[in-house]
C-alpha positions as CSV (number, residue, x, y, z in Angstrom):
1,X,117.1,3.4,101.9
2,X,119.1,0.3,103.0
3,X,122.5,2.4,103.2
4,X,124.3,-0.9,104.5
5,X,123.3,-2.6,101.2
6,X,125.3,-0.4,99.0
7,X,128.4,-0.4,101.5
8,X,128.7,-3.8,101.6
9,X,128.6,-4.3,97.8
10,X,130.7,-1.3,97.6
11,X,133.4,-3.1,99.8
12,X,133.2,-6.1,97.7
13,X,134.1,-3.6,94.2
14,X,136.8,-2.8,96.7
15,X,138.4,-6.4,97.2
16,X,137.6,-6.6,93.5
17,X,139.9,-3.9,92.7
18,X,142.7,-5.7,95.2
19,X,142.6,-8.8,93.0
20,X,142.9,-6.6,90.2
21,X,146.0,-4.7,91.4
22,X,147.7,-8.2,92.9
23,X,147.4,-10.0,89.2
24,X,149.0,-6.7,87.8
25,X,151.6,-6.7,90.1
26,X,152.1,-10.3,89.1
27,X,152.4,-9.8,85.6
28,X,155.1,-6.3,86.5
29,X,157.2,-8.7,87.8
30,X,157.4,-10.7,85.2
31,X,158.4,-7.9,82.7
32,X,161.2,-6.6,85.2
33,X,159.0,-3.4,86.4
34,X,160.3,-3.6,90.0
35,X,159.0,-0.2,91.2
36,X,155.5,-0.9,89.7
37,X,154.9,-3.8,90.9
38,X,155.3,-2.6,94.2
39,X,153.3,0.2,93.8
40,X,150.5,-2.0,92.7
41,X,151.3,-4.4,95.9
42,X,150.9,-1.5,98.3
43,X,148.4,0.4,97.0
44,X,146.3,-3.5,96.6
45,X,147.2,-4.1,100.3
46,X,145.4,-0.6,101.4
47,X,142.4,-1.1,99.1
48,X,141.7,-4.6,99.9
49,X,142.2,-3.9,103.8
50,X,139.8,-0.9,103.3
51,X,137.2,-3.4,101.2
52,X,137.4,-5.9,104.1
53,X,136.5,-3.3,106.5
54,X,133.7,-2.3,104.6
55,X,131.7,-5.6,104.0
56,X,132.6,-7.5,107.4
57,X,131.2,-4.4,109.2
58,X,127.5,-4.7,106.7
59,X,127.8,-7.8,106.1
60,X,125.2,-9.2,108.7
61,X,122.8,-6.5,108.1
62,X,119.9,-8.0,107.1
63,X,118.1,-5.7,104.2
64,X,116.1,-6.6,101.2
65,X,117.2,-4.2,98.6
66,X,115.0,-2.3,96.7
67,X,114.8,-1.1,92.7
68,X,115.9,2.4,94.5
69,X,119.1,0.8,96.5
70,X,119.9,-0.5,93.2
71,X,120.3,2.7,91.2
72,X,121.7,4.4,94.3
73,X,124.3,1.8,94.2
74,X,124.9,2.1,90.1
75,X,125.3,5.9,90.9
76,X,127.9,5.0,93.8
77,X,129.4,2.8,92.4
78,X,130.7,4.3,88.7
79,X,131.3,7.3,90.8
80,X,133.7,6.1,93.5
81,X,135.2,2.9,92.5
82,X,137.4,5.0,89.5
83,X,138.8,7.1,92.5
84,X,140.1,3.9,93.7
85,X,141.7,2.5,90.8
86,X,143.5,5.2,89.8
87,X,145.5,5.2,92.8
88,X,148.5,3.2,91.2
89,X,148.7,6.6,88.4
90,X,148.9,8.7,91.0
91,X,151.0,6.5,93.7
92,X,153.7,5.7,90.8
93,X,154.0,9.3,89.7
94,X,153.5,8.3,85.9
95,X,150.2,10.7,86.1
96,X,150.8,13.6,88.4
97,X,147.5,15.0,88.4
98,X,144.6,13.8,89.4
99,X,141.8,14.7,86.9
100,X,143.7,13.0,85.0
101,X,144.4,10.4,86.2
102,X,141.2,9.9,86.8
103,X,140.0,10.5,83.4
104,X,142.0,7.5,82.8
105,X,140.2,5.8,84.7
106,X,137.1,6.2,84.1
107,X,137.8,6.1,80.1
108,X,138.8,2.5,80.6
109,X,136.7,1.0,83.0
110,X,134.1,2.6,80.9
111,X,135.6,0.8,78.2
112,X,135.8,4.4,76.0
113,X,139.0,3.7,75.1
114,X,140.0,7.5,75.1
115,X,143.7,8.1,76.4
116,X,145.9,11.2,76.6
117,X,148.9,9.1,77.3
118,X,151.1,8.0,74.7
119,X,151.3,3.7,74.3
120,X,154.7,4.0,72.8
121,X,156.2,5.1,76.1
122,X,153.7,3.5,78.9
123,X,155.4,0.9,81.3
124,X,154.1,-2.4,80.5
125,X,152.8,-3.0,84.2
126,X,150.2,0.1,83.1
127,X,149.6,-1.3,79.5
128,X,148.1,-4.6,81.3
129,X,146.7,-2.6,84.3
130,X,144.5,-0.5,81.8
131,X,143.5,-3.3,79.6
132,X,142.7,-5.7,82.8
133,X,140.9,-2.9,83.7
134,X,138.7,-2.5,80.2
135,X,138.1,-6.1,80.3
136,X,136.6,-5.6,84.0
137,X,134.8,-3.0,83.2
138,X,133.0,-4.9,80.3
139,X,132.0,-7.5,82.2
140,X,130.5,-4.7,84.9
141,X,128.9,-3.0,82.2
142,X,126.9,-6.5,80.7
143,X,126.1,-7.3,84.6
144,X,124.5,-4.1,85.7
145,X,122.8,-3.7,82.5
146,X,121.0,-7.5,83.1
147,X,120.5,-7.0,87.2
148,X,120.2,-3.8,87.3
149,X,119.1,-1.9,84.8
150,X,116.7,-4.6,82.9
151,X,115.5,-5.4,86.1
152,X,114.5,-1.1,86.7
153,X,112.4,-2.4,83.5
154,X,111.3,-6.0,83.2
155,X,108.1,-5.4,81.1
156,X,110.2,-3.4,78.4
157,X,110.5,-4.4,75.3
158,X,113.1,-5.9,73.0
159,X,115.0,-7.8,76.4
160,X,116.1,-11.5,75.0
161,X,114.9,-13.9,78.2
162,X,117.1,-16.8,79.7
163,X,118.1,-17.9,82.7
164,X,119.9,-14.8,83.9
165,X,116.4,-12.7,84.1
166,X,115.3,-15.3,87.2
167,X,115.7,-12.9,89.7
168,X,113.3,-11.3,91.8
169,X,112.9,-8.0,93.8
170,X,114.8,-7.7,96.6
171,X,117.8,-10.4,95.3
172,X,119.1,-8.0,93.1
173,X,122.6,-7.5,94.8
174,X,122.8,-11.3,95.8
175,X,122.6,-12.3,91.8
176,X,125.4,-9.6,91.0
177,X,128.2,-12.3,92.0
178,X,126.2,-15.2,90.2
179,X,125.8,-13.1,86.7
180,X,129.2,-11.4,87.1
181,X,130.9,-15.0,87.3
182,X,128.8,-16.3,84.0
183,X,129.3,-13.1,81.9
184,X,133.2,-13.1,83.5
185,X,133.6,-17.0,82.0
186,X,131.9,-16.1,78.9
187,X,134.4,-12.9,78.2
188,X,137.4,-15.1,79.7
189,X,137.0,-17.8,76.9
190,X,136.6,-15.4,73.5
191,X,139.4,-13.4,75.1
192,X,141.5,-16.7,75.6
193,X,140.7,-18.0,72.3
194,X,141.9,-14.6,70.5
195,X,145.0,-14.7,72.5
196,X,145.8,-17.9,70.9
197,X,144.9,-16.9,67.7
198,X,147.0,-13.5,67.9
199,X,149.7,-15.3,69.0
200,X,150.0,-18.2,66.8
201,X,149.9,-16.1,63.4
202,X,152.6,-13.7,64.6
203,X,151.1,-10.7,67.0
204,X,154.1,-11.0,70.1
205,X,152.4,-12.3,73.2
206,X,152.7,-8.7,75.4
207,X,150.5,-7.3,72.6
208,X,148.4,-10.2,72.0
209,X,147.6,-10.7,75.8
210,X,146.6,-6.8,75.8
211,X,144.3,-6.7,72.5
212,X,142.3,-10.0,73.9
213,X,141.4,-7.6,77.1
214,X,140.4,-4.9,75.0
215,X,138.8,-6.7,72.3
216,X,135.7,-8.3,73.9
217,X,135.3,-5.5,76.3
218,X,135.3,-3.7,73.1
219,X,137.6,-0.9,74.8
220,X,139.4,-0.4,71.8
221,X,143.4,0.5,73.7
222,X,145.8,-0.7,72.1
223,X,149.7,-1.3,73.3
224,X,151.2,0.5,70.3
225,X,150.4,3.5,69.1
226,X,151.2,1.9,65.4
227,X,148.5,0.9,63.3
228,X,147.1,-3.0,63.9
229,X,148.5,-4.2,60.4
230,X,152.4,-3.6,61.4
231,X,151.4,-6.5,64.7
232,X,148.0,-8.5,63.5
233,X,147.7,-10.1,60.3
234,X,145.9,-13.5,59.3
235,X,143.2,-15.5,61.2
236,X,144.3,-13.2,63.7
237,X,142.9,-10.3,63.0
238,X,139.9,-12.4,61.5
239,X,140.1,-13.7,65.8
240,X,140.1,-9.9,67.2
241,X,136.9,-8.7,64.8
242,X,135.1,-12.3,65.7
243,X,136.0,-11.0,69.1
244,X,134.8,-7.1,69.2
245,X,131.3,-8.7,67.3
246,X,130.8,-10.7,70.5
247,X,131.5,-8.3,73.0
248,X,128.7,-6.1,71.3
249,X,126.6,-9.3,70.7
250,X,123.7,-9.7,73.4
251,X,125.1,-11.4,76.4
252,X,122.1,-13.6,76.8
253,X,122.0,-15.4,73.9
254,X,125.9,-16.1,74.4
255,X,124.7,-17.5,77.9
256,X,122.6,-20.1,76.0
257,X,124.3,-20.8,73.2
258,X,127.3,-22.3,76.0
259,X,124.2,-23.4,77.9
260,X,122.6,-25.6,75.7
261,X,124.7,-26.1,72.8
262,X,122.0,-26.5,70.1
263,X,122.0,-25.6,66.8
264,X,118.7,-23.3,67.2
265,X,120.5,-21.3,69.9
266,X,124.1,-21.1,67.6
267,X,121.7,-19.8,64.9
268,X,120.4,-16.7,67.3
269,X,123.7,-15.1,66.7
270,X,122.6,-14.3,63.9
271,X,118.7,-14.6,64.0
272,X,118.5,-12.5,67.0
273,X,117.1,-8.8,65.6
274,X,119.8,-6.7,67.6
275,X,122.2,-9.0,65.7
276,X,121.2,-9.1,62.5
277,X,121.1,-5.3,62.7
278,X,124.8,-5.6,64.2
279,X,126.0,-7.0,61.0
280,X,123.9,-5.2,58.6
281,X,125.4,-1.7,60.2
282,X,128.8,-3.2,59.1
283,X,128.0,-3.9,55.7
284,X,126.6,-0.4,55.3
285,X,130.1,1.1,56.8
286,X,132.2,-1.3,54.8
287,X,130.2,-0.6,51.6
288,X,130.8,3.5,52.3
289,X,134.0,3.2,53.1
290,X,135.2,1.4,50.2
291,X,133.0,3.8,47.9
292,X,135.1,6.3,49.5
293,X,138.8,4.9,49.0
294,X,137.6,3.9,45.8
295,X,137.7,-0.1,46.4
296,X,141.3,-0.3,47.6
297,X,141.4,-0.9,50.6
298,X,138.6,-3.6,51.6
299,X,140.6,-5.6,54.0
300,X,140.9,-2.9,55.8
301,X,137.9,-1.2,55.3
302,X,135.7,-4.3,56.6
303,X,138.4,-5.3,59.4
304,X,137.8,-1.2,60.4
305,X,134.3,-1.4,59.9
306,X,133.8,-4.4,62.5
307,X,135.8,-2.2,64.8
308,X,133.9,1.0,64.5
309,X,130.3,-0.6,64.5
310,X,130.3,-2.4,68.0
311,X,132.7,0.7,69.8
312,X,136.3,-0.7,69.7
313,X,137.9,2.0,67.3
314,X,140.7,-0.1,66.4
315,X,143.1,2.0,63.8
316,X,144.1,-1.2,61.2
317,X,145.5,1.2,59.0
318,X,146.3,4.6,58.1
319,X,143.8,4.8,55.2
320,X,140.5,3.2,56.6
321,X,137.0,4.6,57.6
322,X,138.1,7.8,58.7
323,X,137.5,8.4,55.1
324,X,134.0,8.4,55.8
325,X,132.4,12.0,56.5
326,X,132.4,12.6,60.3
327,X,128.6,13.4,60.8
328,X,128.6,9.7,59.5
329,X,130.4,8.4,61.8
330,X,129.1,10.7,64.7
331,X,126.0,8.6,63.7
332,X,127.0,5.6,64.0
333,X,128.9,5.9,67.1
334,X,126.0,7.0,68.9
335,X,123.6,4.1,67.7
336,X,125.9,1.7,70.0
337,X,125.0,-2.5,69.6
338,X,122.9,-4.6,71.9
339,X,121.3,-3.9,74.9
340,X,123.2,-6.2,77.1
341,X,126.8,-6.0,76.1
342,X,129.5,-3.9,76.3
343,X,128.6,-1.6,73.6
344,X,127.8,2.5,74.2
345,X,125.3,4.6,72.3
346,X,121.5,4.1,72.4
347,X,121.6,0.7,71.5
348,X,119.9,-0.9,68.3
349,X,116.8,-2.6,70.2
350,X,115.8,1.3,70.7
351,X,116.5,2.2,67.3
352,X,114.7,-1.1,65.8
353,X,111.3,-0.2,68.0
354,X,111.4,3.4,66.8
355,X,111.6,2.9,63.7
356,X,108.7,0.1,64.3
357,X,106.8,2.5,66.1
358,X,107.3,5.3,63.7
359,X,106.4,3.1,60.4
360,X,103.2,2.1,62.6
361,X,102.1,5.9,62.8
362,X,102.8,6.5,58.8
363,X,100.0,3.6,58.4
364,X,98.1,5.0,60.8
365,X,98.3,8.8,59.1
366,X,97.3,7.1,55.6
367,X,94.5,5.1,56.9
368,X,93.1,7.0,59.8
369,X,89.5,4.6,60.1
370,X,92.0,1.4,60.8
371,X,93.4,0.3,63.9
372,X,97.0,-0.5,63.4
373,X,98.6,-2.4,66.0
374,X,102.2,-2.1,66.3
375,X,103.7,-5.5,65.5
376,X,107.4,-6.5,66.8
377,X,109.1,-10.2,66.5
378,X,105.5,-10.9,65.9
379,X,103.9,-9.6,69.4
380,X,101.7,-6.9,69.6
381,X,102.9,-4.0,71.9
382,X,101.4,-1.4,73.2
383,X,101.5,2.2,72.8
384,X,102.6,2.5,76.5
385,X,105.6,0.4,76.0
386,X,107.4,3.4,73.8
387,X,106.8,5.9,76.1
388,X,110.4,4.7,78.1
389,X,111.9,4.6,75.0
390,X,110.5,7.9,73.3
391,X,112.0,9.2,76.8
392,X,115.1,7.9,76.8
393,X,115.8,9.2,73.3
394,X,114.6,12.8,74.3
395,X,116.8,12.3,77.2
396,X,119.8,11.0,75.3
397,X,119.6,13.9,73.2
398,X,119.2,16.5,76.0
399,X,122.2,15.4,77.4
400,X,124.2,14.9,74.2
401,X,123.1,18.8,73.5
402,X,124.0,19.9,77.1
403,X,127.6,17.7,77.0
404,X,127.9,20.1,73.7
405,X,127.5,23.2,75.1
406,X,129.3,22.6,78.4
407,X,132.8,21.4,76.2
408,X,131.8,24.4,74.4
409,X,132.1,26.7,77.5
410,X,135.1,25.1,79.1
411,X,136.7,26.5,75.7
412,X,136.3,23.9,73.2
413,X,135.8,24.4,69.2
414,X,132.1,23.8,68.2
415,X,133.2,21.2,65.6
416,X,135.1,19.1,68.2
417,X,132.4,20.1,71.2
418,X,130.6,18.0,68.9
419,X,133.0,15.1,68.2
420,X,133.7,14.4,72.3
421,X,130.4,14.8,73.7
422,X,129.5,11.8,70.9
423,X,132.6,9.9,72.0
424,X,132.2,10.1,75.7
425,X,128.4,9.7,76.0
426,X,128.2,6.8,73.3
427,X,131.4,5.5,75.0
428,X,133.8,5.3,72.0
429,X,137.3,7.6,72.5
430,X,138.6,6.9,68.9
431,X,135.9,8.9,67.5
432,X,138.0,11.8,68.1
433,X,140.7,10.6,66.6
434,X,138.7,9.3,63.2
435,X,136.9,12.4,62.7
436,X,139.4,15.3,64.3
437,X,143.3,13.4,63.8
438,X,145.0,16.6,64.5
439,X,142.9,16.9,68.0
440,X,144.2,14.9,71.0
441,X,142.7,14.1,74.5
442,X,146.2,15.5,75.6
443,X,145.4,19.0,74.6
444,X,142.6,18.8,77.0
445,X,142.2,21.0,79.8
446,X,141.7,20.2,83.5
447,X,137.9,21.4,83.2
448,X,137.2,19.3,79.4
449,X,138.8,16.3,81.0
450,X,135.7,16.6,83.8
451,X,133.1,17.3,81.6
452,X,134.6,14.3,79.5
453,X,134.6,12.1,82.3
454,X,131.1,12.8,83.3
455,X,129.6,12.0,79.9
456,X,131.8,8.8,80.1
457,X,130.0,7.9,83.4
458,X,126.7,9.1,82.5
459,X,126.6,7.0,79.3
460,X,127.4,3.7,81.5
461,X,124.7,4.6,83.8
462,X,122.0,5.2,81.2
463,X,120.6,8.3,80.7
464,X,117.6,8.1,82.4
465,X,119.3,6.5,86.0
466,X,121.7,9.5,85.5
467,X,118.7,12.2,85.6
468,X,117.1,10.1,88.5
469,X,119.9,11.8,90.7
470,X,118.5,15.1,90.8
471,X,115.2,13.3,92.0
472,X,114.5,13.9,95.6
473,X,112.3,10.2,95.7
474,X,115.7,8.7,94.8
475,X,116.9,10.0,98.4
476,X,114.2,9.9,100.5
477,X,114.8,7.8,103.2
């Protein structure tokens, strides 16, 4: 295993992490948060120093990495790298302990968007280091799952093709910087065009700045602990949905859309299957959810709606979708949006080619003399291509089951074992909160917040990389 491969890229998710600490101690500065801002200034100057050391000493290795150095490096990386960034909780003091703190952590960087601290009372320096910090972690999320991930499974199915699949084996690491930079300029113009939005029909600019962060990455913190309506209103919150449908919109086809500018590739946002399943999902939720509050609340129904369906959780208003039953929106939660995106869950291209596969089978049972290919965006696929998926759903559910009975045993309610295992492995905190509002992540104990945080992680990594762990191969030098 080419060790010095993952070191070096290691040491540049160090220097990374400096940048990020030196812009929030920027930005503490400007709101008068002395102490923080030299908190994040020191604690930026020790990780960055540490980062340097790390890739000039690798750095002239040479290694071709394989498919194996790149899930070892996943594995490394969403395990370590939260460690690091929640040095400036525990440096600061604001978090004493460190399972929490790096809960945190790994809640936004996951973009989960579950929280035990309270926004009301948060210094401002760790309101934008939290969001900057969601955003980041979206944009890490879309690039592993095009270079690494897709590229564990270029013949699968369902993957929308563009420029950013020309890689080939052994370039993997060296096209991390080029796709992180496209899907980091993408993210950075819907979150710059919400800020204006926000901020020109009333949301303050401190809050407006936060909720473009969290929007795209579709994190779902917020910088009040208020409902949206009392801060967003107008073609501003009309901005922040646009935003969150983005962020769970497939990556790729935002790539070409800016690439080419044609009207056939602005029509894929909504011709594109994962899409047009995107939307359909939120007129499903916004026709229960009005059925349930009796038609009175469809602004906020359908504003709540585009929030719950691609993993923000945005509360608009007291009375909204958490009206719905919770094994409804357990569900949904754990469907997730497209495959490249920032969106948890099992994502809708696996849903889409079970169901395919699954309504090919029922034909196949009533006419047992014909062969019945099954048929997808009209290509024939073969019965090989599901087994992945078929796999990925039986693991999915193992380790929903096993996140259920580990909450479970570290003294958790059945009801809400139930709730947080979907939240953390489909990567959507406000679950809990929509389905269990007297619950918090607070109440928590040392031992939940691990199991928590490993879900969180394990639901970033995908299933199936996450099992690959306990696989000696993986290893094997």
């Amino acid at each position: 295993m080419a060790v010095n491969r993952i070191i070096l890229w290691l040491g540049y998710s160090f220097i990374v992490a400096a940048i990020m600490m030196i812009l929030t101690t920027f930005i503490g500065l400007i709101v008068r948060e002395f102490f923080h801002a030299a908190v994040f200034a020191g604690t930026s100057l020790a990780v960055g120093l540490l980062g340097l050391i790390l890739v000039f000493s690798t750095r002239l290795m040479p290694a071709k990495e394989s498919f194996t150095e790149a899930l070892a490096f996943l594995i490394v990386f969403w395990s370590i790298v939260p460690i690091v960034l929640c040095m400036p909780y525990l440096a600061s003091g604001y978090v004493a302990e460190f399972l929490r703190a790096y809960f945190e952590t790994v809640s936004a960087l996951t973009t989960t968007g579950a929280s035990t601290l309270d926004p009301d009372v948060m210094p401002k320096s760790f309101h934008i280091w939290r969001s900057l910090m969601q955003w980041v972690g979206g944009v890490i999320v879309a690039t592993f799952a095009v270079v690494i991930l897709a590229a564990l499974n270029l013949k699968g199915t369902g993957v929308h093709r563009s420029l950013l699949f020309t890689f080939r084996k052994g370039e993997l690491f060296q096209k991390l910087a080029g796709v992180s930079r496209i899907i980091a300029g993408i993210y950075a113009l819907i979150s710059a065009v919400t800020f204006v939005f926000l901020m020109i029909f009333g949301t303050p600019i401190f809050d407006a700045f936060c909720l473009s962060l969290t929007s795209v990455s579709t994190g779902g913190f917020v910088p009040r602990g208020e409902g949206l309506n009392e801060y967003v209103g107008g073609l501003g919150l009309f901005a922040l949905c646009l935003s969150c449908i983005l962020g769970a919109c497939n990556v790729a086809v935002l790539w070409d859309i800016i690439r080419n500018m044609t009207w056939r590739d602005f029509l894929k946002l909504i011709t594109n299957v994962e899409h047009r399943a995107l939307l359909g999902l939120v007129v499903v939720v916004f026709l229960l959810g009005s059925f349930y509050t009796d038609f009175h609340h469809t602004k906020t129904i359908l504003s709540e709606a585009v929030f719950f369906v691609t993993s923000t959780g945005y509360d608009y208003h007291v009375i909204g979708i958490d009206m719905l039953p919770p094994v409804v929106l357990i569900a949904i939660a754990l469907v997730g949006g497209s495959a490249l995106s920032t969106t948890g869950g099992l994502k809708l291209i696996r849903i889409l080619l079970l169901f395919r596969h699954l309504e090919t089978d029922m034909d196949r049972l009533t006419h047992p003399s014909r062969v019945v290919p099954v048929m997808f965006k009209t290509r024939q696929l073969a019965d090989s291509a599901f087994l992945s998926i078929w796999m990925y759903f039986f693991g999915y559910t193992f380790v929903f089951a096993a996140g259920i009975l580990a909450l479970a045993a570290a003294g958790m309610e059945f009801e809400m074992s139930v709730t947080t295992s979907a939240a953390s492995l489909g990567n959507m905190g406000p679950l809990l909160d929509m389905t269990m509002p007297f619950y918090s992540y607070s109440e928590f104990s040392s031992l939940q917040l691990v199991v928590t945080s490993i879900l969180m992680l394990v639901g970033r990594i995908e299933v199936l990389a996450a099992l690959a762990i306990i696989s000696p191969r993986l290893w094997r030098s």
